[in-house]
C-alpha positions as CSV (number, residue, x, y, z in Angstrom):
1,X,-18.1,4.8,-21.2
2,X,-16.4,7.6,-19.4
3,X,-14.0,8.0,-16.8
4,X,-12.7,10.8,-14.5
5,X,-9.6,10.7,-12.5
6,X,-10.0,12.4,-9.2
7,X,-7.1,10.6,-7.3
8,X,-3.8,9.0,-7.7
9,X,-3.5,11.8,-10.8
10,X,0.1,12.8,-10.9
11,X,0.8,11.9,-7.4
12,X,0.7,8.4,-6.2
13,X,-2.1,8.6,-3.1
14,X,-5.5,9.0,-2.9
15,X,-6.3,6.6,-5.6
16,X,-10.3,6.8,-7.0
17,X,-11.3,6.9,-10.5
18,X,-15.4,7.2,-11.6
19,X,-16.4,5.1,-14.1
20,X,-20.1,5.6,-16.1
21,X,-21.7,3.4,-18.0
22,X,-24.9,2.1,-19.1
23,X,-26.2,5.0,-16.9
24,X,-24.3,3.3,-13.6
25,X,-21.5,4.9,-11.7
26,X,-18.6,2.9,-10.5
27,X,-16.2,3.9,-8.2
28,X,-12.6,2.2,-8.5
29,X,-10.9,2.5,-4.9
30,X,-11.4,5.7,-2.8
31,X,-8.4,6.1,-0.9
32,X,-6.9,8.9,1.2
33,X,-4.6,11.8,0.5
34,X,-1.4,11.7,2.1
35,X,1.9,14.5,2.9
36,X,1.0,17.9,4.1
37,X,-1.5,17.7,6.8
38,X,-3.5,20.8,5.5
39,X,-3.1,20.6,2.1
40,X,-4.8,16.3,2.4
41,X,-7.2,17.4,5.0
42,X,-9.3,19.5,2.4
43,X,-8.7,17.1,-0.7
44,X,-9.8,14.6,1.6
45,X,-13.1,16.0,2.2
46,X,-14.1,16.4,-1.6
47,X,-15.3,13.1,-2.5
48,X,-14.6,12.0,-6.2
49,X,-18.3,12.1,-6.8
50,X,-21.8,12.7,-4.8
51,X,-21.5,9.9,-2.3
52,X,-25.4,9.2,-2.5
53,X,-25.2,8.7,-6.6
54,X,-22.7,6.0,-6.5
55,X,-23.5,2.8,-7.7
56,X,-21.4,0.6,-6.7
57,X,-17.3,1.1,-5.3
58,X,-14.6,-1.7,-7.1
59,X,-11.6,-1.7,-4.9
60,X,-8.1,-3.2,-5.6
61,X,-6.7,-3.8,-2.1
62,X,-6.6,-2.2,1.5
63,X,-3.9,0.0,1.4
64,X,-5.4,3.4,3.2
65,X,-4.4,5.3,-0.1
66,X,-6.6,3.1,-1.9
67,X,-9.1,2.2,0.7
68,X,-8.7,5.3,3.4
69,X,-12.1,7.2,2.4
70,X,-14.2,4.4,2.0
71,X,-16.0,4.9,5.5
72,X,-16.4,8.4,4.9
73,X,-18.0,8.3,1.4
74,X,-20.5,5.7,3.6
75,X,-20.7,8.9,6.3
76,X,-21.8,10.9,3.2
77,X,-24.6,8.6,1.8
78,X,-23.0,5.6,-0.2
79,X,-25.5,2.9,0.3
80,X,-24.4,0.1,-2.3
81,X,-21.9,-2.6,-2.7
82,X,-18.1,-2.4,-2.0
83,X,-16.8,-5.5,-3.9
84,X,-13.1,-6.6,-3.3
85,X,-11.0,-9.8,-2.7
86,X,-11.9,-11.8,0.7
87,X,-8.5,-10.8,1.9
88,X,-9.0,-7.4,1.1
89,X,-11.9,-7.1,3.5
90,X,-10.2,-8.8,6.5
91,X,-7.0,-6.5,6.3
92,X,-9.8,-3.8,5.9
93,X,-11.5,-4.5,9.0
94,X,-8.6,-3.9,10.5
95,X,-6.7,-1.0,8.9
96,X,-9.8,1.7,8.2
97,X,-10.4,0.9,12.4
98,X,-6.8,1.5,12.8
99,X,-7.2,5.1,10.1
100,X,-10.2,6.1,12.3
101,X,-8.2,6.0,15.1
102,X,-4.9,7.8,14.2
103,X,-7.1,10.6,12.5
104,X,-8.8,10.4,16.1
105,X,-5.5,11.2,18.2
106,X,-4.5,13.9,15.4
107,X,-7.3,15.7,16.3
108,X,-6.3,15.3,19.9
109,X,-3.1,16.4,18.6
110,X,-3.6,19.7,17.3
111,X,-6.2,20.7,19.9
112,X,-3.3,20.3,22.5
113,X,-1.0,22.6,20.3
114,X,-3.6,25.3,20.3
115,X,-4.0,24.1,16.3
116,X,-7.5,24.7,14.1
117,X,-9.9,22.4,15.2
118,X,-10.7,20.0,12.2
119,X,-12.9,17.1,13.1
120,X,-12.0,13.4,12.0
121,X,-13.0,12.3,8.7
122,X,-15.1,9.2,10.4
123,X,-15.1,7.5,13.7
124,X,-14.8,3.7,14.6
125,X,-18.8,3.4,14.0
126,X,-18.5,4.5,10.2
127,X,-15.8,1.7,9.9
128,X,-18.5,-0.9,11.3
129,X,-21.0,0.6,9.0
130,X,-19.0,0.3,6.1
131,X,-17.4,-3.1,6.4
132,X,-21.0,-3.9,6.3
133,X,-21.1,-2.9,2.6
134,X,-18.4,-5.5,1.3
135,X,-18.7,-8.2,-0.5
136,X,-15.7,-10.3,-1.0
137,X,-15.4,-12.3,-3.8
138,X,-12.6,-15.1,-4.7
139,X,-10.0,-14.4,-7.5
140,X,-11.1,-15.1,-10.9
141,X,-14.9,-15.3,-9.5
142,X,-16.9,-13.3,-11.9
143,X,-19.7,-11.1,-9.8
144,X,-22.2,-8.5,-11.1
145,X,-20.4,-5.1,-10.0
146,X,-24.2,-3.4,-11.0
147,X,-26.9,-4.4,-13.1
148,X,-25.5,-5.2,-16.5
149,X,-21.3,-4.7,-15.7
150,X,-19.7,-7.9,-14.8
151,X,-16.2,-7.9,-12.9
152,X,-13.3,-9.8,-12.2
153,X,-10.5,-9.8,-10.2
154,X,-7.2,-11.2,-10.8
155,X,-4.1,-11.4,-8.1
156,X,-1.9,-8.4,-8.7
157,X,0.8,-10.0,-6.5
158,X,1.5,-6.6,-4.3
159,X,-0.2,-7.0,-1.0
160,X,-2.0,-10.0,0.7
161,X,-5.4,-9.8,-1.3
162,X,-4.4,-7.0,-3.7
163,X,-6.3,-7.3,-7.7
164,X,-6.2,-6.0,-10.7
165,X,-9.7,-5.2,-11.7
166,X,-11.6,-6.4,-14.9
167,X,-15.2,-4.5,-15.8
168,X,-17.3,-5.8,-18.7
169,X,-20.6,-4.9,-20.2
170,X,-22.5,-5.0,-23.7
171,X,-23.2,-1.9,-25.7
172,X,-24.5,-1.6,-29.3
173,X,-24.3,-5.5,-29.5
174,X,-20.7,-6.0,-28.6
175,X,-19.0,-6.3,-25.3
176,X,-16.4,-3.5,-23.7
177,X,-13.7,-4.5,-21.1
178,X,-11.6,-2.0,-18.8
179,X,-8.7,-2.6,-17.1
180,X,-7.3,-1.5,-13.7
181,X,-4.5,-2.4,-12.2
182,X,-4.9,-1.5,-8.8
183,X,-1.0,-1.8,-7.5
184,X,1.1,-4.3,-9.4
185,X,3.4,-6.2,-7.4
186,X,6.7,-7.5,-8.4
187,X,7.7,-11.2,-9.5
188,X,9.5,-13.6,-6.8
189,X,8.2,-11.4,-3.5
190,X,8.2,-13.1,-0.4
191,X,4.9,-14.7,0.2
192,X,2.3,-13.3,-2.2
193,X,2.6,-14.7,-5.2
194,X,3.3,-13.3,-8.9
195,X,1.0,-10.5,-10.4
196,X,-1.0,-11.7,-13.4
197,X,-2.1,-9.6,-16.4
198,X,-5.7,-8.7,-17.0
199,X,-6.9,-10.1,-19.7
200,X,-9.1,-9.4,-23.5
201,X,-9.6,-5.3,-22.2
202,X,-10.1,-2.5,-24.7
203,X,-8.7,0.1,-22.3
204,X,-6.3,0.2,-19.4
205,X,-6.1,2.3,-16.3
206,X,-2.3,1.5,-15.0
207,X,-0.5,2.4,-12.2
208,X,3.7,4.2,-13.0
209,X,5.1,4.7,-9.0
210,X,8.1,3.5,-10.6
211,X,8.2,4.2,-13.9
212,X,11.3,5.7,-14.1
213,X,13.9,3.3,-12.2
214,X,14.4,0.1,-11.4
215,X,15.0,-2.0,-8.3
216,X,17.4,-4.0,-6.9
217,X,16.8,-7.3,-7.0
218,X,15.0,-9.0,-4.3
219,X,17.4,-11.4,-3.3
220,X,20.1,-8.6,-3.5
221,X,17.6,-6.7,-0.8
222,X,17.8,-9.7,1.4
223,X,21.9,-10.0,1.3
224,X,21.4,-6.0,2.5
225,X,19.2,-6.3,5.0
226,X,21.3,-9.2,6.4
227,X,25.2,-6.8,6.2
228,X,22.8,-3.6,7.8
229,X,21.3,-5.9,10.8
230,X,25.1,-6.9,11.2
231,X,26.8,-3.8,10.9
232,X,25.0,-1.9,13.0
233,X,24.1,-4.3,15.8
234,X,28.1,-4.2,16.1
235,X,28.2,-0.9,16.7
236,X,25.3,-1.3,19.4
237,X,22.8,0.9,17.5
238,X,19.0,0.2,16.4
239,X,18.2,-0.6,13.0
240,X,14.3,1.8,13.0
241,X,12.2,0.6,9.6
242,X,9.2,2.6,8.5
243,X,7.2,0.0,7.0
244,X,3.5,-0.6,5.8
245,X,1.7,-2.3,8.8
246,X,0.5,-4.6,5.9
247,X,2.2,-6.4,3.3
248,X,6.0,-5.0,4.1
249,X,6.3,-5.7,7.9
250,X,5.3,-9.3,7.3
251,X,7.6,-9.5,4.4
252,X,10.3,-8.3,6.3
253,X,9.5,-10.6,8.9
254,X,9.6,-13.7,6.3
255,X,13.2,-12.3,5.4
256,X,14.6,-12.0,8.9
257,X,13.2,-15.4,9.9
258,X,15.1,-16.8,6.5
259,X,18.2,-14.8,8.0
260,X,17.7,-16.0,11.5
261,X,17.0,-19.8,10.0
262,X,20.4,-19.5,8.2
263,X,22.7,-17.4,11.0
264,X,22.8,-14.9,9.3
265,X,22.5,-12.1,11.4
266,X,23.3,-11.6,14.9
267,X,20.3,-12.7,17.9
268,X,19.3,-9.6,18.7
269,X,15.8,-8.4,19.5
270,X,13.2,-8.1,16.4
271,X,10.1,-6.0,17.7
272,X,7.0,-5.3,15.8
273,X,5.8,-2.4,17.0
274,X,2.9,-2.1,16.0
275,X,-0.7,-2.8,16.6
276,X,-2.0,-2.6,13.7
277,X,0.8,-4.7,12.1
278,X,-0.3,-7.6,14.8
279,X,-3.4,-7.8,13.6
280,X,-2.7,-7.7,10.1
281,X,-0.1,-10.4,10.4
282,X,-3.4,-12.4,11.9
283,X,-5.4,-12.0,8.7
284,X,-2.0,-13.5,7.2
285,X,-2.2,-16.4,9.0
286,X,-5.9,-16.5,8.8
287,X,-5.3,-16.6,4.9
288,X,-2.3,-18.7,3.5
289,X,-4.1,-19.5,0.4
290,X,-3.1,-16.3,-0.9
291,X,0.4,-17.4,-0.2
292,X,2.9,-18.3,-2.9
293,X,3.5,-22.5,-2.4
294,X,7.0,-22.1,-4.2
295,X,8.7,-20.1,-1.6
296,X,10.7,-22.4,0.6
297,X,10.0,-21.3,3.8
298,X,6.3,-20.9,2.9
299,X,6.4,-24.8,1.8
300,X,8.8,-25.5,5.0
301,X,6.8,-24.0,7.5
302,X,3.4,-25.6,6.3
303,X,5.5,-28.8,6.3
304,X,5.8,-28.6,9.7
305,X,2.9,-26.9,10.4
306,X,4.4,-23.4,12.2
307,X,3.9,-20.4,11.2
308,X,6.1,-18.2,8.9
309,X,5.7,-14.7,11.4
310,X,6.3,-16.3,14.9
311,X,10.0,-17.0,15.7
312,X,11.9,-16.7,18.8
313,X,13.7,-13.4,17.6
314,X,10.1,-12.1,17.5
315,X,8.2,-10.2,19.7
316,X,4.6,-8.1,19.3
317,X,4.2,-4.7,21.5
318,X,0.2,-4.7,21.0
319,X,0.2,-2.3,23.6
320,X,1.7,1.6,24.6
321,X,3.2,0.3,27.9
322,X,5.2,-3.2,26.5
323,X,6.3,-0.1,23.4
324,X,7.5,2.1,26.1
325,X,9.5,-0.9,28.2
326,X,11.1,-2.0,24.6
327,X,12.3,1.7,24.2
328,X,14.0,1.7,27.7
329,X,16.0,-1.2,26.1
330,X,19.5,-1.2,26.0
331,X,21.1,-2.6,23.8
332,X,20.6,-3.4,19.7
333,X,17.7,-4.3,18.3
334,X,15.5,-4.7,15.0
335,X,12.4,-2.4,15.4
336,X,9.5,-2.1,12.7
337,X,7.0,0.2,13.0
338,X,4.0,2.1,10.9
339,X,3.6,4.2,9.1
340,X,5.4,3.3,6.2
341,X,6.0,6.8,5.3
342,X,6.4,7.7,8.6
343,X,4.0,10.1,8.7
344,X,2.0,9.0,12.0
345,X,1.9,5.8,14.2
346,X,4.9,4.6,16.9
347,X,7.9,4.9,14.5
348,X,7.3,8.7,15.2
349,X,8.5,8.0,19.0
350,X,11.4,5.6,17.5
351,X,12.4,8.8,15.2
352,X,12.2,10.8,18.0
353,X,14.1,8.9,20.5
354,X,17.0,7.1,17.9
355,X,17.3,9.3,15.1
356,X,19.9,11.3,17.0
357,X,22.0,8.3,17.8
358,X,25.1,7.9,15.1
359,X,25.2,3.8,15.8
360,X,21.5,3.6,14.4
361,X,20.4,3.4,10.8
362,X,17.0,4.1,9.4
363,X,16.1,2.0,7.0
364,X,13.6,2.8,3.9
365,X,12.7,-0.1,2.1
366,X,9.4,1.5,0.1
367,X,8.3,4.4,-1.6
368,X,7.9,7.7,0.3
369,X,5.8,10.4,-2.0
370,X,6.6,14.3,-1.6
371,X,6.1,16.2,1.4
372,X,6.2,13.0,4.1
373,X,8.5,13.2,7.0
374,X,10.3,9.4,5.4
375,X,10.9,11.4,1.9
376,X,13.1,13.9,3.9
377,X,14.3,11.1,5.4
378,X,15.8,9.7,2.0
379,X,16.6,13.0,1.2
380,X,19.0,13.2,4.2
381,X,17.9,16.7,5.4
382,X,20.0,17.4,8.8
383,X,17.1,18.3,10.7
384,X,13.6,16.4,10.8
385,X,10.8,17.6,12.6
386,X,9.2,14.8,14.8
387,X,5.7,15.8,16.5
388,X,6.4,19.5,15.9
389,X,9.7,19.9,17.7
390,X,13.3,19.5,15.7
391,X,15.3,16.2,15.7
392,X,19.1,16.4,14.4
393,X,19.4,13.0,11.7
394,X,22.8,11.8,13.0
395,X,21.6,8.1,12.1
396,X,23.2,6.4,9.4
397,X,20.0,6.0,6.4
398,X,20.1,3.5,4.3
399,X,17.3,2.4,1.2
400,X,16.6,0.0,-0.1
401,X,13.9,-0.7,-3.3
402,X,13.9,-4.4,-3.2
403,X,11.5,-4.6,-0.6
404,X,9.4,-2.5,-2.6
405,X,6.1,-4.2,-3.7
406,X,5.4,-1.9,-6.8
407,X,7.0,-3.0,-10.2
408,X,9.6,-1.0,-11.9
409,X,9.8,0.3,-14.8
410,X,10.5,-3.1,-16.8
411,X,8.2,-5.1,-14.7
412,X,5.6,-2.4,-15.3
413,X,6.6,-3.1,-19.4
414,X,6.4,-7.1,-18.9
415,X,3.0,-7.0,-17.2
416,X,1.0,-4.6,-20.1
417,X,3.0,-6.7,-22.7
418,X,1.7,-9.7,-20.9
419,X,-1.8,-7.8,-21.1
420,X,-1.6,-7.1,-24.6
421,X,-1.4,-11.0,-25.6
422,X,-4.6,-11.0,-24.6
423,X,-5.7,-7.5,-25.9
424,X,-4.9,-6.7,-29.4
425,X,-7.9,-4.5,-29.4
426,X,-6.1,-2.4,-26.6
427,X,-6.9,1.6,-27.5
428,X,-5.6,3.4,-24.6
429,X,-3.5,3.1,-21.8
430,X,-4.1,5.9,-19.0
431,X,-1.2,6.1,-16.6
432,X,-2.1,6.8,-13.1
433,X,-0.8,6.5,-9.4
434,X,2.6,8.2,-10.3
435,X,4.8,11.2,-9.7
436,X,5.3,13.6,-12.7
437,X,8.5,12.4,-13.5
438,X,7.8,9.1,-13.4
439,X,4.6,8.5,-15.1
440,X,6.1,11.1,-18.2
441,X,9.5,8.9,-18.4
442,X,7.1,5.3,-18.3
443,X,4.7,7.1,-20.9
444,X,7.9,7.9,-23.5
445,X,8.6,4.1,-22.8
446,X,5.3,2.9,-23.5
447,X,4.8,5.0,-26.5
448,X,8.1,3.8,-28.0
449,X,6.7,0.2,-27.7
450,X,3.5,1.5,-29.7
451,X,1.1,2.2,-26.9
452,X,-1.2,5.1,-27.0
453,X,-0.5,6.5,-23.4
454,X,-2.3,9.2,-22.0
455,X,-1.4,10.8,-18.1
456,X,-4.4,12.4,-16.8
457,X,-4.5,15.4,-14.4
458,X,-6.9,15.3,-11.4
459,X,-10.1,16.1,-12.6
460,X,-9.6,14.8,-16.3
461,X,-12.5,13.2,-18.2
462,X,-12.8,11.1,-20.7
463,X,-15.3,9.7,-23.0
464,X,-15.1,6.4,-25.4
């Protein structure tokens, strides 16, 4: 077997890691770069591998950082199988057509301010072309990945549809498992339910986004979220959230609906403003076997048979003119918008228009990697650029990390401790998907535990 990790390799986007054996190549995820528009447009364009001599592609969920690329590597020649969860497809139909057009209107973007032409990675018929590909495949279903490697996924409890990967084959009369755990989620989220280990594997590929703090807890996020919808309608300001068009808007939306449910925040407004989120929260509902059956509301709602996303609170701005008539709004409102690292998509006009205003808060509730406009965000700078042109931050910012859906650190520990039940065999453990600092705190912790942990750097190979 050998391995090279060409994304998600001290940095925490553009996940894809090639995997050869038994003269096959296997591509697990193949996700896009994100930060500095420049700097991801060329790493972008260098696929992990020659498109045409991939085997097969494995991927873990729909996230664009994991699943961004995969209609260009089709562009490029990939003609065989992309297998994922049935969940994973639907969101996918959904968020590469969404990908293809934001890298569609960038392009419009720059030509307008006289930038370098570049031209868009793929357009709306490379999506089409590679949804064909897929085939979905239920959790714990084993499937034939390519001729002679078996795989598996199990739920890893961070995004509707998300899985850790299991690959196993024979060689020299015995049989080899890896491990990857795409994105592990966190125990007790809202709707998804709790990641599971992977099980009997030799060696590990893990992800460490957070593997040097840990978070709040998630029903300490929801007591927040409640006091920062309060405070700041009071003061007649708009509370602006960044979020994940997938996974955290409908979470959020769970957690408001709890907080409406309960009077526990004011009735004011709560607009999703996003297309992309709307459709995604129809795979949801499309999909509520993925849900977790012990969360009360999930168990109230199917009760009763409503749905856990549509309240009266609620309203959907599917389209540019019912976005531009919410902004004319007065008064105070919830708004949630994409890009979770608000790096593209409407919450740029929100930014633009309410960043300025001292009665609004932004509030982060995920990661936001180096270089993105919602890192300098967090970081409080006193000027943010918004479409080119400078915006003064006089909103109050607040974060929170319950909402996020990655483990910490300890949660990270509990799930490869979980793993190693099953796997006292286990040889290496290869940290990926991770910031310096946190993958080299997370590896210190790990090896104190008596792991053998290894970080690779983009490029690195390894043979066993």
């Amino acid at each position: 077997m050998r391995v090279r990790f060409m994304g998600a390799a001290r940095e925490v986007t553009g996940s894809a890691h090639v995997v050869q054996v038994l003269g096959r190549t296997i591509l697990l995820d193949c996700g896009l770069f994100q930060g500095r528009r420049f700097e991801v447009q060329r790493k972008n364009r260098q696929l992990p591998y020659a498109a045409e001599r991939i085997d097969a592609v494995v991927l873990s969920h729909a996230h664009i950082d994991h699943a961004g690329r995969i209609p260009f590597l089709v562009r490029e020649g990939f003609r065989g199988p992309i297998h994922s969860t049935v969940s994973t497809r639907d969101l996918c139909e959904v968020m590469l057509a969404d990908s293809a057009h934001i890298q569609e209107k960038d392009v419009e973007f720059l030509a307008r301010r006289n930038k370098e032409f570049v031209e868009p990675l793929y357009a709306l018929g490379d999506v089409s072309t590679a949804l064909a590909h897929f085939r979905p495949h239920r959790y714990h279903e084993r499937f034939e990945v390519v001729p002679g490697v078996m795989g598996r996924f199990v739920d890893a409890g961070h995004i509707l549809g998300s899985a850790s990967v299991e690959l196993e084959w024979e060689e020299d009369g015995q049989f080899r498992r890896l491990g990857f755990s795409g994105d592990i989620g966190r125990d007790g989220l809202a709707i998804i339910r709790d990641p599971e280990p992977v099980e009997r594997v030799d060696w590990l590929i893990m992800e460490s986004t957070y593997g040097n703090r840990d978070h709040e807890s998630i029903a300490g996020a929801r007591d927040a979220l409640a006091r920062i919808v309060t405070d700041t309608a009071a003061r007649g300001g708009r509370i602006l959230i960044p979020a994940f068009a997938v996974g955290r808007t409908q979470e959020l939306l769970y957690d408001l609906h709890a907080l409406a449910r309960a009077n526990r925040i004011p009735r004011i407004p709560i607009v999703i403003d996003s297309p992309l989120a709307k459709e995604a929260t129809d795979v949801f509902r499309e999909n509520p076997g993925d849900f977790d059956q012990n969360e009360p509301l999930v168990r109230a709602m199917a009760t009763k048979g409503e749905s856990l996303f549509d309240f009266d609170l609620v309203q959907f701005t599917p389209n540019v003119e019912d976005s531009k008539a919410m902004m004319r709004r007065p008064g105070p409102m919830v708004v949630i918008a994409a890009s979770g690292m608000a790096e593209a998509g409407r919450i740029l006009h929100h930014l633009a228009y309410s960043a300025g205003d001292a009665r609004s808060t932004i509030l982060i509730v995920g990661f936001q990697a180096e270089h993105t406009l919602g890192r300098r965000i967090v970081e409080r700078r006193p000027v943010l650029k918004v479409y080119g042109d400078p915006v003064e931050l006089r909103a109050e910012v607040a974060v929170l990390n319950g909402y996020s859906a990655h483990a910490d650190r300890m949660e990270l520990q509990r799930w490869l401790d979980r793993t190693r039940e099953t796997s006292p065999q286990l040889a290496d453990v290869f940290l990926v998907h991770g910031e310096p600092e946190a993958q080299d705190a997370l590896a210190a912790q790990f090896t104190a535990r008596g792991y053998r942990v290894q970080v690779p750097t983009p490029g690195t190979d390894v043979t066993r």
